[in-house]
N, C-alpha and C positions, 0 to 999 in steps of 0.2 A: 383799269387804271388809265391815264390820262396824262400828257405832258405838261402838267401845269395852267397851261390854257385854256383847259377842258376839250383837248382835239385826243379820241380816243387811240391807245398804240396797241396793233396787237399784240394779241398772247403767245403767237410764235411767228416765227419768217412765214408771212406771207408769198416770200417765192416758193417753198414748198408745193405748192398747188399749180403754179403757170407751167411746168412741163406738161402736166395732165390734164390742165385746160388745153392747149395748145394741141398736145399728139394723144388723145384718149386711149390710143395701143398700149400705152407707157404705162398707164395706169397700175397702179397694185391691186390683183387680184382680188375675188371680194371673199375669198374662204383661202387665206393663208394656211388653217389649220394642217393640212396633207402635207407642205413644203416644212413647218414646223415640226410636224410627226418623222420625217424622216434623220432629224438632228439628235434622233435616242441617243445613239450611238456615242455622242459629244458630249461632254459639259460645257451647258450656258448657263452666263448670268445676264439676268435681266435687271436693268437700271434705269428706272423710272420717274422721272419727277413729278411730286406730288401733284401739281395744278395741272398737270397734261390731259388734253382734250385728247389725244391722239390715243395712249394707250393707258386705258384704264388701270386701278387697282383687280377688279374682278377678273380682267383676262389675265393679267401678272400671275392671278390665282390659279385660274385657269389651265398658265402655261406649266403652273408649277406642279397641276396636278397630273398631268398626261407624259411629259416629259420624267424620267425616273433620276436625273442628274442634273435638275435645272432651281437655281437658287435667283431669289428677287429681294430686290434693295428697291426702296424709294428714298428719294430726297426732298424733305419738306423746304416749302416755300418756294418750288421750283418748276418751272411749266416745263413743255417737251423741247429740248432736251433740257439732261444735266451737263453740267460743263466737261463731268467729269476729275475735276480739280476739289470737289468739296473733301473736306479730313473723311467723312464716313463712306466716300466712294472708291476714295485712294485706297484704302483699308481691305474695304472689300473686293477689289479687283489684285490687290496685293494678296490676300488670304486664297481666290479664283487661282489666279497664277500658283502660286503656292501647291493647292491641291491638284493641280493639273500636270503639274512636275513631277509628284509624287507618285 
């Protein structure tokens, strides 16, 4: 997409990335999978927007498949993140809460 002008914006906050340019220590791990294996114990919901470079549809699968309590929503027409305000994410963090009470 572009601002009218044709001067390209990107697809997410570009400060995402300057701590990690900046201090490479900071960086995020490059095999999260062992720090997400230890969340069995929890119920997660993972909420991901559909245009997201960051976290695929396949790892959402992924996550859903390893984790025994872990439910995925995507939001179409939405890069990373979602606002969280969309009707079908309030719903589902409404329904999470919900079942987490129970």
């Amino acid at each position: 997409r572009d601002d009218g002008a044709g001067n390209p914006i990107p697809a997410c906050d570009p400060a995402i990335a300057a701590l990690t340019i900046k201090q490479p220590e900071n960086a995020v791990p490059d095999n999260l999978w062992p720090l997400f294996k230890r969340t069995r114990h929890i119920p997660v919901l993972v909420i991901r927007g559909a245009l997201s470079e960051i976290l695929s549809a396949q790892t959402v699968k992924e996550m859903c498949e390893v984790h025994p309590d872990c439910r995925g929503i995507t939001v179409a027409d939405v890069g990373h993140a979602p606002t969280l305000s969309e009707p079908d994410v309030v719903q589902a963090i409404q329904e999470f809460l919900e079942y987490c009470q129970s």
